[in-house]
VOPALUM-449252 format. One record per residue (C-alpha): x, y, z; residue number from 1. Coordinates in steps of 0.001 Angstrom, whole numbers, plus 500000, padded with zeros to 6 digits. Each point is the difference from the previous one (the first is absolute). Layout:
// residues N
@px->X; py->Y; pz->Z; pos->NUM
...
This chain:
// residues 175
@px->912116; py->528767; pz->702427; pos->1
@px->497485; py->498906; pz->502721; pos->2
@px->503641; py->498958; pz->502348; pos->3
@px->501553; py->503394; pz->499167; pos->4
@px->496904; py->501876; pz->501037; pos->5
@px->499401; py->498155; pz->503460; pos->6
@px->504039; py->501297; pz->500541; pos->7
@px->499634; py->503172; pz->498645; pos->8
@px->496521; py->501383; pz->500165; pos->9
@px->499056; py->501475; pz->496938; pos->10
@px->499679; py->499132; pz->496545; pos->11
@px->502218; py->502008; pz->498465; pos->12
@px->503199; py->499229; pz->502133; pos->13
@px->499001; py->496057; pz->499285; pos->14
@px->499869; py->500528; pz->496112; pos->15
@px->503115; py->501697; pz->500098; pos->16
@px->501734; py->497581; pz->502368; pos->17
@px->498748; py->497620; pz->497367; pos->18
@px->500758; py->501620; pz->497284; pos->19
@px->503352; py->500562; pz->500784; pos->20
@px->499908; py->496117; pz->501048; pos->21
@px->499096; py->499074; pz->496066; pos->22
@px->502609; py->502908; pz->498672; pos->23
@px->503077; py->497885; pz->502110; pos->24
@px->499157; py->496795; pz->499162; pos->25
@px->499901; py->501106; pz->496545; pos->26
@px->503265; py->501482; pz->500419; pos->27
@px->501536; py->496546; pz->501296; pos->28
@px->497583; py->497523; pz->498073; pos->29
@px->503068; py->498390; pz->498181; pos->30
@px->502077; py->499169; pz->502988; pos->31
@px->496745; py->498783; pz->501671; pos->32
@px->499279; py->497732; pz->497412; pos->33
@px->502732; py->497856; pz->501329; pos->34
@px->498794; py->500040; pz->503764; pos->35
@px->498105; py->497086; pz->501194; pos->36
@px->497570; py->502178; pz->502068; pos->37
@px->498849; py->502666; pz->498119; pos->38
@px->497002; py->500256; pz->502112; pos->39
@px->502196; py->500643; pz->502612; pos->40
@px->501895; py->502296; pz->498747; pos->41
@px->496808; py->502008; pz->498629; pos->42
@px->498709; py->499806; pz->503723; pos->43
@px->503489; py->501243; pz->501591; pos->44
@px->500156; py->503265; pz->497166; pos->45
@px->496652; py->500793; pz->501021; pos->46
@px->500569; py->499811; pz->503500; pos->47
@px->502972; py->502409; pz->499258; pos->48
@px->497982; py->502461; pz->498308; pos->49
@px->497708; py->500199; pz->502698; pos->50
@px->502657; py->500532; pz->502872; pos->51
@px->501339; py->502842; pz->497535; pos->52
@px->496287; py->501632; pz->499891; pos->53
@px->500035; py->499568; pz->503630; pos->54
@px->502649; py->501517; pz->500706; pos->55
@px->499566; py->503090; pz->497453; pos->56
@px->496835; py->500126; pz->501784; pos->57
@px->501746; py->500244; pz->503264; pos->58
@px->502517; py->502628; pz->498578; pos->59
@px->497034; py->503169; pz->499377; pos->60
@px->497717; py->498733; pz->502474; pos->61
@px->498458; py->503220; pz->501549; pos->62
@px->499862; py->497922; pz->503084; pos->63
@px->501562; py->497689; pz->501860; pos->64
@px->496930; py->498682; pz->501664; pos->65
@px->498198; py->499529; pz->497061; pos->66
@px->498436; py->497051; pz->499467; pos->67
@px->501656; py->496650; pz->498028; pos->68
@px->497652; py->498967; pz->497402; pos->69
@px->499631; py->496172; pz->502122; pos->70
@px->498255; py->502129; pz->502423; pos->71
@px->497605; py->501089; pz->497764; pos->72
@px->499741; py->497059; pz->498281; pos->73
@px->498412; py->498761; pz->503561; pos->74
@px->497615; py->502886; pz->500521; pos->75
@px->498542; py->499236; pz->496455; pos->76
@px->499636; py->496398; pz->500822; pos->77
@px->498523; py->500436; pz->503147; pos->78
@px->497227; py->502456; pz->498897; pos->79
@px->499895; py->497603; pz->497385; pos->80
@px->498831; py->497158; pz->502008; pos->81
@px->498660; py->502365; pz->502958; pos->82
@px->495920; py->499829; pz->500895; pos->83
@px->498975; py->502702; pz->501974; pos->84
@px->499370; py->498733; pz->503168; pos->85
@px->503791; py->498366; pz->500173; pos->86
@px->501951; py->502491; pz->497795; pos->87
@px->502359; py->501315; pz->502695; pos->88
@px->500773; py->496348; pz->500865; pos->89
@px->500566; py->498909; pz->496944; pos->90
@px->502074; py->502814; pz->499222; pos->91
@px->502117; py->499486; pz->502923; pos->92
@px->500277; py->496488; pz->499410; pos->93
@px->501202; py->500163; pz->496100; pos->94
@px->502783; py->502655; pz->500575; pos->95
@px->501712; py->498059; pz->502809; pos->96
@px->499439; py->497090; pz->497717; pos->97
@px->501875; py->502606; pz->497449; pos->98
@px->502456; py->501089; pz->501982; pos->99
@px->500839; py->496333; pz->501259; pos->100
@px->500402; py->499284; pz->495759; pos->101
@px->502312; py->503092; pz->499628; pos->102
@px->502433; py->498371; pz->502673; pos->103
@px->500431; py->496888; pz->498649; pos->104
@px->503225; py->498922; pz->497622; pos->105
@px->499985; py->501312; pz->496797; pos->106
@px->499120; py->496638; pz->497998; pos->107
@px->496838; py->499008; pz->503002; pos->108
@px->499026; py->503541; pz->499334; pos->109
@px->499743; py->499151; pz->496652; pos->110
@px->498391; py->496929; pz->500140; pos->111
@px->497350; py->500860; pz->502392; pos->112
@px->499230; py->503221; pz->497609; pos->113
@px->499781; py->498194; pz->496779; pos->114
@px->497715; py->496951; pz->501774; pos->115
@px->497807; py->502383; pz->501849; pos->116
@px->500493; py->503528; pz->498976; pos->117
@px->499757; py->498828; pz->496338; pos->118
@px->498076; py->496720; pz->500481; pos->119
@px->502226; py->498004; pz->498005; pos->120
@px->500497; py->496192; pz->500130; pos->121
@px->503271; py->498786; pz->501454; pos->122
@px->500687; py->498591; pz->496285; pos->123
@px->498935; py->503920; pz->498840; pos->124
@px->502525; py->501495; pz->503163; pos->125
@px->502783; py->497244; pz->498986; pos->126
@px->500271; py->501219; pz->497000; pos->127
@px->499986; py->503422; pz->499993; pos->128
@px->502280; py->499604; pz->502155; pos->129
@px->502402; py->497846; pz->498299; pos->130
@px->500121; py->497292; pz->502360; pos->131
@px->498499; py->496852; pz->500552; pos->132
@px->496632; py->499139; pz->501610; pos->133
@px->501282; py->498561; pz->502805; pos->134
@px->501818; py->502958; pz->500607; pos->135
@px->497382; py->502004; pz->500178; pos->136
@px->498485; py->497859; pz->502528; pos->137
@px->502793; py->499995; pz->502080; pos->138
@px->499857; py->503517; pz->500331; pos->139
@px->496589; py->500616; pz->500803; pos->140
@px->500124; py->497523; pz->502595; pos->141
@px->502996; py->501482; pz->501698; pos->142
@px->497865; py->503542; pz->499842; pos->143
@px->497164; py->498247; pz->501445; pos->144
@px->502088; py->498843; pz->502873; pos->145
@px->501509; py->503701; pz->500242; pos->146
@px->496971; py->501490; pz->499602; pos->147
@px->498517; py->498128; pz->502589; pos->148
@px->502218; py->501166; pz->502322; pos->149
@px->500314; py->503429; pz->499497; pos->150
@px->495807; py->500716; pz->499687; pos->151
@px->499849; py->497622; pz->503590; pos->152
@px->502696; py->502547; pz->501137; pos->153
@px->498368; py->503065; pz->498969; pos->154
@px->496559; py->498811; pz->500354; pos->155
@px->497792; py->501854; pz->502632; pos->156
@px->497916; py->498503; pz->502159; pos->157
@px->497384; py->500042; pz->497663; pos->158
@px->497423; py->497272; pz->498952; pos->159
@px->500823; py->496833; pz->498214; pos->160
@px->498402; py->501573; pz->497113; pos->161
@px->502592; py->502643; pz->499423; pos->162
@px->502821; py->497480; pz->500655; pos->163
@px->498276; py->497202; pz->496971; pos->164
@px->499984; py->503342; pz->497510; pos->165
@px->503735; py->500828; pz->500668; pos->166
@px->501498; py->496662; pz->499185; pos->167
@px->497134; py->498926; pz->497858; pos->168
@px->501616; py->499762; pz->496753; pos->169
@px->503161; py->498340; pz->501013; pos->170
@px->497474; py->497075; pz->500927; pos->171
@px->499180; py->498841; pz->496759; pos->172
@px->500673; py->496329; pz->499522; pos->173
@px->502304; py->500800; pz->496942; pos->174
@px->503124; py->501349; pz->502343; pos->175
């Protein structure tokens, strides 16, 4: 529930992307008895459901320019984690760092969202995710490498201070 909200942005669109998660593997829980993944498998229908939610989303959107629910995602974590004196930074700060997450390959993306978005082990993300540990690690480092170098591209010529909150999380001696 928590993944589907942070990539759709509301509760209800996450139960029912959910929901209609549990209603298909229901549907195919024979044949997937006799997979050797079925984490995987869970992990991929889900992933499905959400694209389709996304893109029904997409299809009676009022506007074109409105915004994707990763965006808001970083304006809630950033006032979140914003003090007064430094909110503007901050917020600055955590939607490139957003915006640099929302750009990378579909499986870092992932990884990177269920480690820090949804501060799960990489044991917890691994498995979720239907794939080994090592796997997971293997990803996040490649994001930290690409996130690296797209916040160092995009970064202003602000502080140090604003640069160490962008890649922050990517830091963490687990990836």
């Amino acid at each position: 529930m928590r993944f589907a909200y942070l990539q759709l942005g509301s509760d209800a669109a996450a139960e029912d992307a959910v929901d209609a998660t549990f209603d298909s593997i229901m549907n195919e829980w024979l044949r997937m008895l006799h997979m050797d993944r079925l984490d995987a498998y869970a992990w991929t229908i889900l992933k499905q459901r959400l694209v389709d939610r996304q893109q029904r989303r997409g299809a009676w959107a009022p506007e074109p320019t409105a915004p994707e629910p990763m965006d808001i995602s970083a304006f809630e974590a950033a006032l979140k984690e914003a003090r007064a004196d430094q909110q503007c930074e901050v917020l600055t700060d955590t939607i490139r760092f957003y915006c640099a997450v929302s750009r990378l390959a579909e499986r870092q993306r992932d990884a990177v969202l269920l480690r820090y978005g949804l501060q799960c082990t990489p044991g917890e993300a691994a498995s979720v995710m239907g794939v080994d540990e090592a796997t997971v690690r293997s990803q996040l480092g490649q994001a930290h490498r690409r996130l690296a170098r797209m916040l160092d591209a995009s970064a202003e010529p602000a502080g140090p201070a604003g640069r160490a909150h962008s890649a922050g999380p990517a830091e963490s001696p687990e990836s």
